[in-house]
Structures are given as structure tokens and as C-alpha cells.
N, C-alpha and C positions, 0 to 999 in steps of 0.2 A: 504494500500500500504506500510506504514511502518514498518508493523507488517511482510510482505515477503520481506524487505529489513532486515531485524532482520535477518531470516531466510535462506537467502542467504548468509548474510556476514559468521555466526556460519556454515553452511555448507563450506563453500572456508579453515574458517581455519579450519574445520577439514579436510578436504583432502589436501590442500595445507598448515599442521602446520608451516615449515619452510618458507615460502613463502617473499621475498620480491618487496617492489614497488619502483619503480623508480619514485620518490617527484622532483616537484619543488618546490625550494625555493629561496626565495629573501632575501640576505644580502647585504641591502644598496646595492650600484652602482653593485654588483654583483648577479652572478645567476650561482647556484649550482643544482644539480641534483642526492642528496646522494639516496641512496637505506636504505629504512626504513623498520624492521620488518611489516607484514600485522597486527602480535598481538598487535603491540602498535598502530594502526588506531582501533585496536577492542576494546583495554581497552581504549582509548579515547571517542569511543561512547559510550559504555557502562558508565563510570563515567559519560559521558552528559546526559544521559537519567536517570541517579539514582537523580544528580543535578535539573534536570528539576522536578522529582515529586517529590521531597521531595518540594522547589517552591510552586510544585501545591497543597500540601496538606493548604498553608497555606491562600488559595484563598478564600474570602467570597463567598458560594454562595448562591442564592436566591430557592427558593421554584419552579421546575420544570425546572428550569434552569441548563443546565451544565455548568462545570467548563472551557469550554475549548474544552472537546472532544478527549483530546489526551490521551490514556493509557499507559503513559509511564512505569512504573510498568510492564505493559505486552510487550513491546519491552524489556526491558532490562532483562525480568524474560523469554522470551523466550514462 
């Protein structure tokens, strides 16, 4: 499932490159509603899933056992 959430987000920015979202955000007793590039929630996940296997490489595992189960490597390698 996370491997066609990959696959979806890379499809939206290439058709929709300029694209922005309408965020909420909370600053303190306030609440804003800026419009943030769609590419900077893609380079966000992107760094998180490079973050998360590099993590993973450094996981002991046991003999027949996985590490986990997540490819992250292939979410962020597309």
C-alpha cells in the first residue's frame, strides 16, 4: 500500500508541478492556513523514507527473521 502511495504522490507532482495545499497550522493560540508548495510535502517524505532506511540498515537481524518488513529504499527509489 505504501509503495502506490509513492506512486501516487510522484504522479500528482508531475501533473500538478506547481501545485499548492492549503496546510493547517498551529502557532501557539493561533491558526493559520498558509498554502505550501505540494514539492516541499514530496521532499519531506522523500528525506523520511531515505532517514528511515538508512535507520534500518543499522538493525540487528536474526537468521530468517526480517528487519521490519518495510522497503523503504523502494518507496523512496520509486
Amino acid at each position: 500500500a505504501s509503495g502506490a502511495i509513492a506512486g501516487v504522490m510522484g504522479a500528482y507532482i508531475i501533473r500538478f508541478p506547481n501545485a499548492q495545499i492549503r496546510t493547517l497550522v498551529f502557532l501557539g493560540p493561533f491558526i493559520v492556513f498558509p498554502n505550501i508548495p505540494a514539492m516541499f510535502f514530496l521532499g519531506i517524505w522523500f528525506i523520511q523514507q531515505a532517514l528511515y532506511g538508512i535507520a534500518s540498515l543499522n538493525v540487528p537481524t536474526n537468521i530468517g527473521m526480517e528487519s521490519g518488513g518495510i522497503a523503504y529504499w523502494a518507496h523512496a527509489g520509486g
